[in-house]
N, C-alpha and C positions, 0 to 999 in steps of 0.2 A: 528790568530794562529790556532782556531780550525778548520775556514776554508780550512786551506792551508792542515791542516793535515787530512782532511774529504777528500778532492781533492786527497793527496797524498795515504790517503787508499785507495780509488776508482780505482786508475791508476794503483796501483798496484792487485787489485784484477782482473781487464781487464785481466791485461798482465800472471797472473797465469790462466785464464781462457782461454785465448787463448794458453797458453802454452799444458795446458790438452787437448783439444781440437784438437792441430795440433798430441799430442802423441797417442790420440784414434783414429785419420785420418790415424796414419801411422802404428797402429799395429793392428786394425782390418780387418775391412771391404777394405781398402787402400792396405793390403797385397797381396789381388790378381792380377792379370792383369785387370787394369780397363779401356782398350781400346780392340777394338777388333783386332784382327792379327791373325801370321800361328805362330805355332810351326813345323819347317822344318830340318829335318835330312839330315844333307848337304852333300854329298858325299858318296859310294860306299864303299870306307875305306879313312881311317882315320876321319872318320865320325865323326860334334862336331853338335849342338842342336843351331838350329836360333833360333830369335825370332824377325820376320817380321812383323811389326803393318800394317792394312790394310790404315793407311795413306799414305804408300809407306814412309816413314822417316827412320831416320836410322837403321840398323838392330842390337840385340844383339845378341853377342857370347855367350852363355852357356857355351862353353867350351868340351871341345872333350869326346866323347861316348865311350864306348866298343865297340870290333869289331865284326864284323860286325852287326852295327846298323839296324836293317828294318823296324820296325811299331812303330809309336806313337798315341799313344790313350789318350784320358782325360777319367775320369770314376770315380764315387763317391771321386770325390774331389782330387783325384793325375795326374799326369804324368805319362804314364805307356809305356814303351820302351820297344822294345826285343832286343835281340841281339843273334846274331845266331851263331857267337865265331868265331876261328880262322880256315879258310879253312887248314893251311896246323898241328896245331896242334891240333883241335878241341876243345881247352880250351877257356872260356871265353861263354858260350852259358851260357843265364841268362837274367832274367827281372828287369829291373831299375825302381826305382818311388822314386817320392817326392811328398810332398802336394801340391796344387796350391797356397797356401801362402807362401812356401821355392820360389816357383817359382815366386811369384810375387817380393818378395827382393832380389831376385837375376839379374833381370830385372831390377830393381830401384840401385842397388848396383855393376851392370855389373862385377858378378862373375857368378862360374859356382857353381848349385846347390848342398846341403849336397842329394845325391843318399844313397837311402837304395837298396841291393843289392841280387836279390835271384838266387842262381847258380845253374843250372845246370848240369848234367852228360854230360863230352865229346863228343863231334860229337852228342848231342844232336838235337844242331843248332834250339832252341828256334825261332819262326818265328812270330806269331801275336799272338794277344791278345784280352777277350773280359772281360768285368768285369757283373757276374749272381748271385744271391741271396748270395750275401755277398763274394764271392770268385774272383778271380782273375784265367780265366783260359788261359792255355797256349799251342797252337800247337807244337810241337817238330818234324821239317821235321824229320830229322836225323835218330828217334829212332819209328817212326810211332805212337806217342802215343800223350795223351792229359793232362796236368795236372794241379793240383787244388792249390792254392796259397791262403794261410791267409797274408792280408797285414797287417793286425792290429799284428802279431805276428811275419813275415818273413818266415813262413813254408809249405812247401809241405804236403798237406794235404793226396791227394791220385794221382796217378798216372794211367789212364788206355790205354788201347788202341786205337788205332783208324785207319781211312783209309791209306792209304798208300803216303807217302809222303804229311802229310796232311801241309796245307798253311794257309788261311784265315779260318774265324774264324766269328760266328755273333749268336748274341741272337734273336729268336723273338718265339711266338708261344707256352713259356714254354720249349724251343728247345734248346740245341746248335748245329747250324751245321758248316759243319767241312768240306771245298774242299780238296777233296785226288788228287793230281797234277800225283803222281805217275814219278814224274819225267819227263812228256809230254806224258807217257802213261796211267794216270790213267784216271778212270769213273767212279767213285763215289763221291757222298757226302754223309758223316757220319751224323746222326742224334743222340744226344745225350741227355739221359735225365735226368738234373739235383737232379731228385728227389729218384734213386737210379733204374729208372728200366731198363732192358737191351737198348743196340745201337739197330740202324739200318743202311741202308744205303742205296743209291739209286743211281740206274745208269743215268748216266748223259752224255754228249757230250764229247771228249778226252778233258784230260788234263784242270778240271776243277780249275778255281785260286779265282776270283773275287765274294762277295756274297752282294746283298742288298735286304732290304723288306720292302715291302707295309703295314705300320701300319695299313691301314685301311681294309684291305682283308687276311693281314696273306700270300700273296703269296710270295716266296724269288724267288731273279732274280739269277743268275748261270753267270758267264762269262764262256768261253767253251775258252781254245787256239786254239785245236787244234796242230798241229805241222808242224810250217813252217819250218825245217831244214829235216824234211824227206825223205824220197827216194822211195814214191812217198807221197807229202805234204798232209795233212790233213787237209782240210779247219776249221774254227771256226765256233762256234755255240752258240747257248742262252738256258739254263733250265729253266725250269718254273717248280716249287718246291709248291706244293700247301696246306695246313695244315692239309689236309688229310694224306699227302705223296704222294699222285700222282702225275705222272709229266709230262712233253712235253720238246721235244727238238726240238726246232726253227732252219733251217737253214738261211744263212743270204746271204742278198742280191747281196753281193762283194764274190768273190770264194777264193779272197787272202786276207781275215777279218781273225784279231786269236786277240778276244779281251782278255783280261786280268782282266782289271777293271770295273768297274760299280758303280753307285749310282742314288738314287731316290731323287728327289727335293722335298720342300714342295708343289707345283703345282700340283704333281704327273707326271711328266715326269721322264723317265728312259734314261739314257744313260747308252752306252757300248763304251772303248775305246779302241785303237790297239796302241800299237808302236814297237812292233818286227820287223815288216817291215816298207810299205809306212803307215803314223798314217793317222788312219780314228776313226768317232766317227759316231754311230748312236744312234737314240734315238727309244726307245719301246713305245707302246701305246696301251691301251685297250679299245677299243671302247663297249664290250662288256665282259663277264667273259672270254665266250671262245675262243673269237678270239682276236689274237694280228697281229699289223703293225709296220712294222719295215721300217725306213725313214734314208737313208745316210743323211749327214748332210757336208757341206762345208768348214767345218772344221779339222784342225790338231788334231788328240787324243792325249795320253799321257799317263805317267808312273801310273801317277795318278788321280783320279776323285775324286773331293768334291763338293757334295751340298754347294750351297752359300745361306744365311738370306734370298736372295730378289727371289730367285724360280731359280737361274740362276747358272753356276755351276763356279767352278773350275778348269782348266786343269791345271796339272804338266807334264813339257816335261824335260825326259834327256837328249834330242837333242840339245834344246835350250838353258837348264838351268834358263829356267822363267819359271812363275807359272802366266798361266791368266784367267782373271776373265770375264767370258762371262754373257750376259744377257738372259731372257729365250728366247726371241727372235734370239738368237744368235750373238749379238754384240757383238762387243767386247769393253771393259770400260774400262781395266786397266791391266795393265802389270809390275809382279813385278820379282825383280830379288835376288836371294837369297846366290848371291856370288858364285854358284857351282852348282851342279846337288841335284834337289829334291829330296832327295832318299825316303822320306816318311813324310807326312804331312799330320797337323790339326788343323783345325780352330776355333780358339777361340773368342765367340761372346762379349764378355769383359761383361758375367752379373755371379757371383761368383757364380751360380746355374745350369749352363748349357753352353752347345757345342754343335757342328752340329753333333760330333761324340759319346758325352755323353748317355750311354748305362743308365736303372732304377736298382737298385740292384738287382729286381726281375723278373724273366721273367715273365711279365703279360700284360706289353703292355698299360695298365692302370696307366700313369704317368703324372705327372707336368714334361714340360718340361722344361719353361724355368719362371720368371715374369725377367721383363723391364719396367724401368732400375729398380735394383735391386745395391744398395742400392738407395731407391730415394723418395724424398724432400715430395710429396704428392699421386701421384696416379700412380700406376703401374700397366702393360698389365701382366695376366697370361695366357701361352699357355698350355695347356694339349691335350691329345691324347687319344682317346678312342677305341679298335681293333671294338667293336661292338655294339649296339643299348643298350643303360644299365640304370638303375638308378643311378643316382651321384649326391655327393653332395660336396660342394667344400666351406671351409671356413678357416675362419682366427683366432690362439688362441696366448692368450700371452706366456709366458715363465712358469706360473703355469699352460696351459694346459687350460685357460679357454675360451669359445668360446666370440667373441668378435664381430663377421659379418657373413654373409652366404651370399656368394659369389652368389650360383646358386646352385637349387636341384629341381632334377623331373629326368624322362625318356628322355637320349640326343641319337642322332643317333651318328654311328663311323664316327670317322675321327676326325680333327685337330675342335677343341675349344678356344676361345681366348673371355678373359672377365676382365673385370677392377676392381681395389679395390682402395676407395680413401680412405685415411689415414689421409686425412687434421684435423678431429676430436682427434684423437690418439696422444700419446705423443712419442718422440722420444724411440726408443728400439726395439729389434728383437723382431721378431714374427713370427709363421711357418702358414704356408698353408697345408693346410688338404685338399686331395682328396680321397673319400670312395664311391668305385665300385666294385660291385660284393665281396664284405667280403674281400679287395684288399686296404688298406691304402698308399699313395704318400704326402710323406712330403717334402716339400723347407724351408729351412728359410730365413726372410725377413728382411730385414733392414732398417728402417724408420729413415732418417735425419734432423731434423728441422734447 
């Protein structure tokens, strides 16, 4: 008898332990997207929010967007959407977010997410988004201005101006700059600085849209369009944006190029893409500081351009309605389809600490960017980023703050850093990562599984 009931306690403390166990799997660490895919704004209007896993498997509905959806961005932990409103009442320009754990149960749950919801003034027309020392900030074609968003509260903080018809939108450098499209005739990009002191702006190639940058050198790349509908056409061009503020405008190879978009790989290749007209995609390269080569490439461009994990990119076409994944080489791997026209997309590497599009709250450039995998079992890869040659130190503390490992410290050169932490010793439970460069703190938190 005492056996039977030492047995029957036992089977039952399993089955309570596995019960707790499957409820901490599915409301913590389990809440985010734990595989990697695209989050894709699918359509022009009636716009609803994919969620395309890079296994090519089935896709989920989110569920339908505000109108006119255009950019989606990941950033300190949410989903951040614009939406540029109604072309013929102007109502509805406003920026959507949710946390990436609403997003992850809504995926597991195949609903569409609770949106928290920040509006806009009419004919606004809210366009992209970047997230900078705690704020959320927002282009406004519409109204030529730029404004400031607390997500933790849902407020407009401040409101200022900016270049003319401004579009894209990017941190780097301590910076925000800001392409003024002008409609197809502007030539600026706005420089902006977070820290309260005046803009600037810099003339740039017509009709600039597309903006990326070289963490390792602080230079930002420009897409130029250009204007193919004109009377007499205006070729495309590339800026080169340098952290000084000086600049260079590149002409390019093809006379009938008007790129649009742009991104930089982890490899350090630059591509530029066109799809106004015939799609072409070239790629940039710096053989030296000052001099750049520009190489067509035998490839179709597209709506859109993303850096991919493996050094190789993205294309989005709304020609074809697929989104493909090339190698750095130029193959092409995989070919996915997302039901519709990409109107705007982002890649999500499935580790609850990072994206290929995941901006640091501070403009410093001095960030963890991502550990892998993350939540995971014993040892995991941390990448970080350094703009310049620095002291740093990089370690590991539990949940009172107490330091537990030291990761790596001394004088590292800039560019991309990748270093291991094994946790095999450690008992299961989060833990944060500490990077301290230049009086500049980057925290992750870590999640160790046994």
């Amino acid at each position: 008898m005492f056996r039977m009931s030492e047995n029957l306690s036992t089977t039952i403390r399993l089955f309570i332990l596995t019960i707790v166990l499957l409820l901490v799997a599915t409301t913590s660490w389990a809440t985010f997207p734990d595989d990697p895919g695209f989050f894709v704004i699918r359509g022009f209007s009636n716009a609803h929010l994919i969620w395309l896993p890079s296994d090519n498997s089935t896709p989920t509905d989110l569920g339908a967007l505000g109108a006119g959806a255009t950019r989606v961005h990941i950033a300190a932990g949410f989903i951040l959407i614009t939406h540029a409103g109604s072309l013929s009442t102007g109502a509805g320009s406003s920026l959507w977010y949710a946390p990436l754990s609403e997003i992850g149960m809504s995926i597991r749950q195949h609903r569409s997410p609770n949106w928290t919801v920040c509006p806009f003034a009419d004919f606004s027309n809210a366009y992209d988004v970047a997230y900078a020392n705690g704020f959320a900030w927002v282009t406004l074609l519409g109204t030529n201005q730029l404004t400031q968003v607390n997500l933790t509260t849902n407020t407009i903080v401040a409101t200022q101006p900016t270049v003319a018809n401004p579009q894209d939108i990017l941190t780097a450098n301590n910076k925000l700059y800001v392409s003024g499209s002008g409609f197809g005739s502007g030539r600026k990009v706005g420089i902006h600085y977070p820290g309260g002191q005046s803009r600037d702006s810099i003339t740039v190639g017509i009709n600039p849209q597309g903006l990326a940058v070289n963490p390792a050198t602080g230079i930002v790349y420009v897409a130029c369009s250009g204007s193919s509908w004109g009377n007499p056409t205006v070729p495309g061009s590339i800026a080169i944006i340098r952290p000084d503020n000086s600049d260079t405008v590149l002409s390019l190879p093809q006379s009938a190029f008007y790129p649009s978009s742009v991104t930089m790989t982890a490899s350090g290749s630059i591509y530029f893409a066109d799809e106004y007209s015939t799609p072409h995609l070239v790629q940039l390269t710096e053989p030296t500081p000052s001099h750049f080569s520009i190489t067509p490439l035998q490839l179709s461009g597209g709506w859109s351009l993303l850096a991919a994990p493996d050094s190789g990119i993205f294309i989005a076409s709304s020609t074809t309605n697929t989104i493909c994944h090339y190698s750095a080489t130029q193959q092409l791997l995989q070919t996915f389809n997302p039901g519709g026209v990409p109107a705007g997309l982002v890649f999500w590497s499935g580790q609850s600490t990072t994206s290929v599009e995941q901006e640091p709250a501070q403009l410093t450039n001095y960030t963890i960017l991502r550990a892998y995998p993350n939540p995971f079992n014993a040892q995991s890869t941390i990448e970080y980023r350094l703009p310049n040659a620095t002291d740093v130190r990089v370690t590991v503390t539990d949940l009172q703050g107490r330091e537990i490992a030291v990761l790596t410290t001394g004088v590292e050169p800039a560019g991309m850093h990748r270093i291991r932490f094994d946790g095999s010793t450690f008992a299961s439970g989060t833990y944060y990562l500490v990077l301290t460069a230049n009086q500049v703190r980057s925290i992750r938190p870590l999640q160790l599984v046994k």
